[in-house]
Structures are given as C-alpha cells and as structure tokens.
C-alpha positions in Angstrom: -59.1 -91.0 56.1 -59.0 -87.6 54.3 -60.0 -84.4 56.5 -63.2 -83.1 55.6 -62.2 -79.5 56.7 -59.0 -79.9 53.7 -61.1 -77.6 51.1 -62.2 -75.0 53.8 -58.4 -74.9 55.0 -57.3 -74.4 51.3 -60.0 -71.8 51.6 -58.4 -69.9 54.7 -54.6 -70.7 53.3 -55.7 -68.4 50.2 -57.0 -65.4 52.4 -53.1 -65.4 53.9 -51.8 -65.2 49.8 -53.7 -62.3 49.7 -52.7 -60.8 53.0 -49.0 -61.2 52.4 -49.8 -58.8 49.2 -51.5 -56.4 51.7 -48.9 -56.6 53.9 -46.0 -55.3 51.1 -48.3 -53.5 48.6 -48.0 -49.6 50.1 -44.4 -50.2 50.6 -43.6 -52.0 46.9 -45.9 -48.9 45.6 -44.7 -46.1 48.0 -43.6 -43.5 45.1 -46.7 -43.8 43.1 -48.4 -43.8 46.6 -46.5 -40.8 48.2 -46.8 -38.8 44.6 -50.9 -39.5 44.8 -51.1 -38.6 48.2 -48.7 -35.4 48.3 -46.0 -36.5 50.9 -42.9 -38.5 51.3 -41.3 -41.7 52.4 -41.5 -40.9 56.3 -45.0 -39.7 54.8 -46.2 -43.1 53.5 -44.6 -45.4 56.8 -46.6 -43.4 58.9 -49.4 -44.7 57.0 -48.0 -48.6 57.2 -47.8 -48.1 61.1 -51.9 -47.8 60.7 -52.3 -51.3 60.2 -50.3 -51.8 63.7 -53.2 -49.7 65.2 -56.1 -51.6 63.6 -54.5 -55.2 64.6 -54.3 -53.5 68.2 -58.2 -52.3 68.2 -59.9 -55.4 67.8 -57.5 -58.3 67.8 -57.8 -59.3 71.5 -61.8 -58.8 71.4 -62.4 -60.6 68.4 -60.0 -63.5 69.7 -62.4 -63.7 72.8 -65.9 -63.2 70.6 -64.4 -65.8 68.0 -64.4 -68.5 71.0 -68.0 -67.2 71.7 -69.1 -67.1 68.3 -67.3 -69.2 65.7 -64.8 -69.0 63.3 -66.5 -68.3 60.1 -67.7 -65.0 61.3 -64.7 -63.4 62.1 -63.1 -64.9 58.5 -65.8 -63.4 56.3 -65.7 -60.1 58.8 -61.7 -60.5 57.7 -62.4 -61.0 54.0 -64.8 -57.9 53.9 -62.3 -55.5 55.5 -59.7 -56.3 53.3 -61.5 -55.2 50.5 -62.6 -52.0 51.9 -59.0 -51.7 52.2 -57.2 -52.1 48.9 -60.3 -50.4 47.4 -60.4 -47.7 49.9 -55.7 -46.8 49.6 -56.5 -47.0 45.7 -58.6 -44.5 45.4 -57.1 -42.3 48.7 -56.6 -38.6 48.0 -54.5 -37.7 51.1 -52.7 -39.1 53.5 -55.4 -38.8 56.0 -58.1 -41.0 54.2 -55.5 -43.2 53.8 -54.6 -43.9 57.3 -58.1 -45.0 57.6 -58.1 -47.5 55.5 -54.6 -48.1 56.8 -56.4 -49.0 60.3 -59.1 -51.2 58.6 -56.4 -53.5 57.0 -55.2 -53.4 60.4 -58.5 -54.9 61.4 -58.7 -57.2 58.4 -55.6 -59.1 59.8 -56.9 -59.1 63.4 -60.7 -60.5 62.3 -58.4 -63.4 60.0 -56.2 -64.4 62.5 -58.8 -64.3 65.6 -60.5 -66.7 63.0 -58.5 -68.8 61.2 -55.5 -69.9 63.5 -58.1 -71.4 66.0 -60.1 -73.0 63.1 -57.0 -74.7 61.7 -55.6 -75.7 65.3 -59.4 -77.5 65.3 -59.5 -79.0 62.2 -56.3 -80.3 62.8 -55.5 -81.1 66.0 -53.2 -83.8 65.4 -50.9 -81.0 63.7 -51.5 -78.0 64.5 -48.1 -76.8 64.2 -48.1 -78.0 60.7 -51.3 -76.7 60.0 -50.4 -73.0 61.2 -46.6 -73.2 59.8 -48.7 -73.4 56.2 -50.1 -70.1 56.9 -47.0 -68.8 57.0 -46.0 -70.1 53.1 -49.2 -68.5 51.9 -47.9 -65.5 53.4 -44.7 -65.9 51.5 -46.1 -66.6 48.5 -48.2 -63.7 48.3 -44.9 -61.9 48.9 -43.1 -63.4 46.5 -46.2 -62.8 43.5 -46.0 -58.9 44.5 -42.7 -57.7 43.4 -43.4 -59.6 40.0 -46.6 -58.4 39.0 -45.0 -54.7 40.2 -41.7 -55.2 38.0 -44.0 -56.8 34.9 -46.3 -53.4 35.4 -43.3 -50.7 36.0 -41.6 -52.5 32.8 -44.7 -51.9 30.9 -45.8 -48.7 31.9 -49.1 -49.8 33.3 -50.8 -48.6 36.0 -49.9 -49.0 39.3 -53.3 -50.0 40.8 -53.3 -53.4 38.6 -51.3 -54.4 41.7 -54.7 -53.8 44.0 -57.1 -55.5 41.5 -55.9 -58.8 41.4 -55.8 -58.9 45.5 -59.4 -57.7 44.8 -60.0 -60.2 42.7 -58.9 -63.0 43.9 -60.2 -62.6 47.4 -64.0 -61.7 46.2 -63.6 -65.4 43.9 -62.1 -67.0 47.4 -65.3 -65.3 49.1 -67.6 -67.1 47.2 -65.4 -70.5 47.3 -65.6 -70.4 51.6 -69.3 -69.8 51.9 -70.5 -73.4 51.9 -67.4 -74.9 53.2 -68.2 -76.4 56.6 -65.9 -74.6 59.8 -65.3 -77.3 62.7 -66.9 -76.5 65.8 -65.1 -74.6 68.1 -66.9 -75.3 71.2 -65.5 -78.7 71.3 -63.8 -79.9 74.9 -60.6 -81.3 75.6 -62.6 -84.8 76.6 -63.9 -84.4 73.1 -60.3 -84.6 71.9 -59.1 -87.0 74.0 -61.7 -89.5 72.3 -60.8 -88.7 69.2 -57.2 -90.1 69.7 -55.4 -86.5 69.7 -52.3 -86.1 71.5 -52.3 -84.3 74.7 -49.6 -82.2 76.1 -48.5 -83.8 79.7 -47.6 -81.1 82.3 -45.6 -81.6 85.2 -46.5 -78.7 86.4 -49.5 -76.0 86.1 -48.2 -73.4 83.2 -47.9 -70.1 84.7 -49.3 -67.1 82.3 -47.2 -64.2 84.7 -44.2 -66.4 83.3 -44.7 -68.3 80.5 -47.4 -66.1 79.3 -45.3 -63.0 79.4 -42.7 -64.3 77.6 -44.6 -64.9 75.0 -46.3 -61.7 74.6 -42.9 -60.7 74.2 -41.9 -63.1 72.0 -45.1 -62.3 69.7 -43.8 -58.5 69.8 -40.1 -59.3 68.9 -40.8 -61.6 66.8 -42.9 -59.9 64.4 -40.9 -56.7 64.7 -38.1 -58.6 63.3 -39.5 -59.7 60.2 -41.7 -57.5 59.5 -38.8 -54.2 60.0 -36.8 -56.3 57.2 -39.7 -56.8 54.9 -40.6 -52.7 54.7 -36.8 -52.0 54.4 -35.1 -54.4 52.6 -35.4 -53.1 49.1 -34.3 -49.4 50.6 -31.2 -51.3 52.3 -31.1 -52.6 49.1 -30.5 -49.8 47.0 -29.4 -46.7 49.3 -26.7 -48.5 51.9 -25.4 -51.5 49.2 -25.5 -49.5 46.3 -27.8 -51.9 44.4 -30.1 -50.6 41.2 -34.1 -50.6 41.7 -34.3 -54.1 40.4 -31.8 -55.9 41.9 -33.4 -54.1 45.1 -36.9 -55.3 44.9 -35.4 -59.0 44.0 -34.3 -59.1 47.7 -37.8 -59.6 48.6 -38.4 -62.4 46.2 -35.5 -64.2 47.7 -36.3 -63.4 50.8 -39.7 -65.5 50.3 -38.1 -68.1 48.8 -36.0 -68.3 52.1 -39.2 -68.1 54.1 -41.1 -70.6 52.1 -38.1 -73.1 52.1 -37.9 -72.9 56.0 -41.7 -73.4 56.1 -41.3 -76.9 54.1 -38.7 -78.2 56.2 -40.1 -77.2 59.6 -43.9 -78.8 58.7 -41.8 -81.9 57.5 -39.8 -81.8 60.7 -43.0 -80.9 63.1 -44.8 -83.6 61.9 -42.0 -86.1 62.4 -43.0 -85.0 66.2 -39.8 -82.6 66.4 -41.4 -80.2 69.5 -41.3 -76.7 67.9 -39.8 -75.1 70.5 -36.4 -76.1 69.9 -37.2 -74.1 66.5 -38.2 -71.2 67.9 -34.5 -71.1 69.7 -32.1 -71.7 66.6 -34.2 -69.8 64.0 -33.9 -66.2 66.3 -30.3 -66.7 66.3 -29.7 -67.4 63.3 -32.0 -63.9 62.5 -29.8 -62.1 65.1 -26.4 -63.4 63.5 -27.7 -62.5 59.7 -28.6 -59.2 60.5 -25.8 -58.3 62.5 -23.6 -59.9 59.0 -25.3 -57.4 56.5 -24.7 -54.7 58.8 -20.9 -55.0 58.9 -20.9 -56.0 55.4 -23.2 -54.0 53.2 -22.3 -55.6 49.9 -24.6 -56.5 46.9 -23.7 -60.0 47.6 -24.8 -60.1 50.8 -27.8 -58.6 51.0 -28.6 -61.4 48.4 -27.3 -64.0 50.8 -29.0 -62.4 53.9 -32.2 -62.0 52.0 -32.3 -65.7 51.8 -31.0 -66.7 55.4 -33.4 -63.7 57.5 -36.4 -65.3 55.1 -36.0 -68.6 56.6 -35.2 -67.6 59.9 -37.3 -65.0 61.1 -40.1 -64.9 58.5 -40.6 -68.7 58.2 -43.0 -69.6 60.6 -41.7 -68.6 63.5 -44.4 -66.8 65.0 -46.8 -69.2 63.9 -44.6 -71.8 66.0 -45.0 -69.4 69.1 -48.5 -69.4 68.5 -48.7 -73.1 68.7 -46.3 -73.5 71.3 -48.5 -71.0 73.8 -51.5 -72.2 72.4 -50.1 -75.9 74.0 -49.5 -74.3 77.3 -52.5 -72.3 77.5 -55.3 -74.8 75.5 -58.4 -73.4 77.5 -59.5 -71.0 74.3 -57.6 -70.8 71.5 -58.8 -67.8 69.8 -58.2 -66.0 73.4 -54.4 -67.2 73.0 -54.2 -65.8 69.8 -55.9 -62.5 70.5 -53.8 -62.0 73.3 -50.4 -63.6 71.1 -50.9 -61.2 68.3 -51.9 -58.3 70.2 -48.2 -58.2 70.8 -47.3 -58.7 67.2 -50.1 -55.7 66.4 -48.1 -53.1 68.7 -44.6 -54.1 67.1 -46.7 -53.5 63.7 -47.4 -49.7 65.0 -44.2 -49.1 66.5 -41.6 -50.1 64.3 -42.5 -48.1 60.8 -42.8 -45.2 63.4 -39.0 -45.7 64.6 -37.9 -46.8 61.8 -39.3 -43.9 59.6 -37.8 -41.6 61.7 -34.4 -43.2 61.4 -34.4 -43.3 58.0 -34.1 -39.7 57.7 -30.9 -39.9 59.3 -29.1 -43.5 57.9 -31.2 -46.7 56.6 -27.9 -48.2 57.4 -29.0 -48.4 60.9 -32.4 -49.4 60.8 -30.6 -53.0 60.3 -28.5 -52.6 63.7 -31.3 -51.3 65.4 -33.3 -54.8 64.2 -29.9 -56.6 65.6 -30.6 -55.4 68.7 -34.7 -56.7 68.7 -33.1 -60.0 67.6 -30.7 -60.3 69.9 -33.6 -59.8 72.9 -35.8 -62.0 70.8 -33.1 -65.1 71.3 -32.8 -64.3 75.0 -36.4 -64.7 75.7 -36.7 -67.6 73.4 -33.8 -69.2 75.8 -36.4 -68.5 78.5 -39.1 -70.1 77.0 -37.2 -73.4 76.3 -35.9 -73.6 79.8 -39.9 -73.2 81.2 -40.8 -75.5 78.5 -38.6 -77.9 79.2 -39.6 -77.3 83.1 -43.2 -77.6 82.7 -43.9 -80.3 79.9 -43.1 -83.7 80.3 -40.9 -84.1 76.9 -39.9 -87.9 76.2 
C-alpha cells in the first residue's frame, strides 16, 4: 500500500537539498564574501560560527513546541528563515549584518529539523532509520550541486550571487509544492502504533537519560563537529597543506558527497534489511578517526582525493541521522523533544568549531585536521559506550 505522506516527504527531502547549499555557500564564496564585506578568512568563519548560535537559540524550544504544535509549522517557519537568510548575506554590507542573518540560518536549521525528523519518524514508523538516513543524501546532494554551479559561474565570469538565487528559487517553488500536502499527526500514542503493526523496541531495562542520554548529547556534538570541520576546510587543506590548484581543491567536496551519498545508499538498504543502526554508528567513527589521522601524515594530492571519498561516507553519511534514530528508540516519549535536545549538541559544535578552527588557521590549516583526529577519536570512544548500553538495555535477537 503506497504511503500517503510519500509526496509531503519528497517535499521535506527538498528543503535538506537546499540546506546542504546553505550550509557550504559562505564558505564556497568566502573571497567574493570577505572582499564585499571588508575582512578576511578568520573574518568570514566567524560569521559561519553564527549559524551554530541560531541552531542553539531555538532548537531545543521549537523541538518541545513542535510536539505541542505540529510539524508543519515549524517547516514553513524553517522555509521562511532560510530565505531571509540567503537574501539577507547577499545583499550584507559588513560583517555585522551579516552575522545576523548568519544567526537566522542558524534558526532556519533548528525550526527544519525540530520539524521534519519527527514528521518523517511519523510518517514512517516502520523505517524511521531509513526515512531520516535520506535526509542525509539531500544534504549531500545539495553539496555536491554547489561547487558546480560555483566553478560553471567563476569560469564564466558571472556573478557570484547566481549561487543564492537558485537556493531562493527553488525553496519559494518547494513552498508552494508543501502547502497542501497533508503532515501525519504527531499527537499519535505508542498504543496507536502498536495497532498499526509497527515494531516496538523491547527493553530489558528502563533507558537511563544521565547515561544513555548523555552520551548522546555527546555523540550529537562530536559527531557533527567531525563532518562539519571537514566540510568548511577541506578545499583550504586542499590547496594550502597538499599543494593542490583552486579546482582540484573545490573537487574534494564533490567527492566528498559522493562518498556521503554512497554510504547513505548502502546504510538505508542495510537498515531496512533490519541491520540495528547502532552497530553503524561504531564502525563509521572509526573509520572517520582512521581517515583523518591518514591525510594528516600524508598530505598528498592523492590522498586528499582518497580521503575526501572515505570521511564522506563515514562521518557525513548519516551518521548523526542514525544517532538520532537510535536515541529517539530509547527515548520514544516525544520525538521532536529528542531531537531538540540531540541537535542542540550538534548546534554548539556548529559555534565552536569555525571559532577554533579559525583561529588555528592563522597558524597551520595542517592542523586543523589533527585537531579533528582527536574529536574522532573521542567520538569512537563514546560510540563504544553507546553500543555496550545498547546492547545492555534492548533486547536484540
């Protein structure tokens, strides 16, 4: 029987195409950027770290209102920011207005994902791994699109805020497209699932949020400061440690979405073959921890291409999506609560890490990837954790 909520979910997948432009479009544009705004590259990251600041604002409210309220709300409150904001850094004369609008994407994201990870959990909660794993390729997509239309419009000597118009665009068309598409209703019980046939987790014992809960508020913090410290520094490790030209550079981050959107494939085909996604959330943060510790002992053109690929997959190819679901299993009283207090974690690594890591790249880029190491290398320790209270809690055939 086909889901009913399948076009609004196409809806919501398109918002995260778009969002994985926002997320790379100051740092893919930072010399136009810095030049319009009179400062530098430390400058222009203080400006990313903004959006870290808006996610933390709002995101663990609006995860609480959006079980009060609804879903659709908080996506259309999402949609309305984002607009603001790639209107608003466009046409930014300094640095200052830009952080504004810096802290209202930052808000965007929170009002999206306080929205649409509980939505998709609902509309499918026979897959709800799968269905938030998808997110995650959207993400990559829009990632992967960026660098393109950017290389098309530096090879033609167009403007550089072509780049913000299509985001523009397609969001208002994907606007319009949502507004009669029905949202599933998110006061629904766990007896209401149970009736309808949806699997429910067994516990042997009571989940506890000072132990389980904590480690994944950690998890959500190292997790997205992992990917997201490789995504605003690749193309610089790119070009300033491996010696690579401004092209070659920014094709690192194309390959590094093709790495995220292959792992994203293969983990929704192994989820839904009932593979639990914690045992994912283990192997993909070492491999992270291994790849970035490889591309900092070897700095060649050759492997940053490799490691592009491989810390794609790993650490931005669902993995945080996969905590999500995982804690979200654990902790199933209000999902948008989960995820407001999940990616209030993520938010704060968001704010943090373009701080440290502009700072550091006054001194050596070089070891901004060490530094990353290191998160990954506490990420796969907690992760351990989390699979050994997994495993102690749930009842896993």
């Amino acid at each position: 029987m086909k889901n009913k909520y399948m076009p609004t979910a196409i809806g919501l997948y398109i918002n995260y195409f778009v969002h994985g432009m926002g997320v790379l479009i100051i740092t893919l544009n930072m010399t136009s950027l810095s030049e319009q705004w009179g400062t530098d590259k430390a400058g222009v990251a203080v400006v990313i770290s903004s959006l870290g600041i808006g996610r933390l604002l709002v995101l663990f409210v609006s995860g609480w209102l959006s079980d009060k309220f609804g879903r659709k709300p908080f996506v259309y409150l999402g949609m309305a920011a984002y607009l603001a904001f790639f209107i608003g850094i466009l046409f930014s004369p300094t640095i200052a207005v830009a952080y504004i609008f810096g802290i209202l994407a930052g808000i965007a994201n929170s009002f999206l994902d306080s929205g649409t990870y509980p939505a998709l959990m609902e509309s499918f909660p026979k897959s709800p791994g799968t269905a938030n794993v998808i997110i995650k390729a959207f993400i990559s997509g829009g990632q992967f699109a960026l660098p393109l239309i950017i290389g098309v419009l530096a090879a033609t000597g167009a403007w550089y805020g072509w780049s913000f118009i299509v985001a523009i665009v397609i969001l208002g068309a994907n606007a319009l497209y949502l507004m009669k598409r029905p949202f599933p209703n998110h006061k629904q019980s766990a007896d209401d699932a149970a009736a309808a046939d949806v699997p429910q987790t067994e516990f042997k014992q009571k989940p506890k949020f000072m132990v389980e809960g904590i480690c994944f508020i950690l998890y959500g913090y190292i997790a997205q400061a992992t990917f997201y410290l490789v995504s605003q520094w690749l193309a610089q490790y790119g070009e300033s440690v491996a010696g690579m030209s401004r092209g070659s550079s920014l094709s690192l981050v194309s390959i590094y979405t093709i790495g995220s959107l292959s792992c994203v494939f293969l983990t929704s085909a192994l989820v839904k073959k009932m593979v639990r996604p914690v045992y994912f959330l283990v192997l993909y943060t070492f491999i992270s921890m291994v790849a970035l510790l490889a591309v900092y002992l070897f700095p060649t053109p050759v492997m940053c291409f490799i490691f592009a690929f491989v810390i794609g997959f790993s650490a931005a190819g669902g993995v945080l999506q996969l905590g999500l679901t995982i804690m979200a299993e654990l902790f199933p009283g209000g999902k948008g609560t989960v995820t407001g207090i999940f990616y209030t974690a993520g938010s704060i690594a968001s704010f943090t890490i373009p701080l440290i890591t502009g700072q550091m790249s006054k001194t050596s880029i070089a070891n901004i990837m060490l530094f990353d190491f290191f998160i990954a290398a506490a990420g796969f320790l907690i992760a351990l954790i989390i699979f050994y209270r997994y495993r102690k809690v749930v009842k896993v055939n």
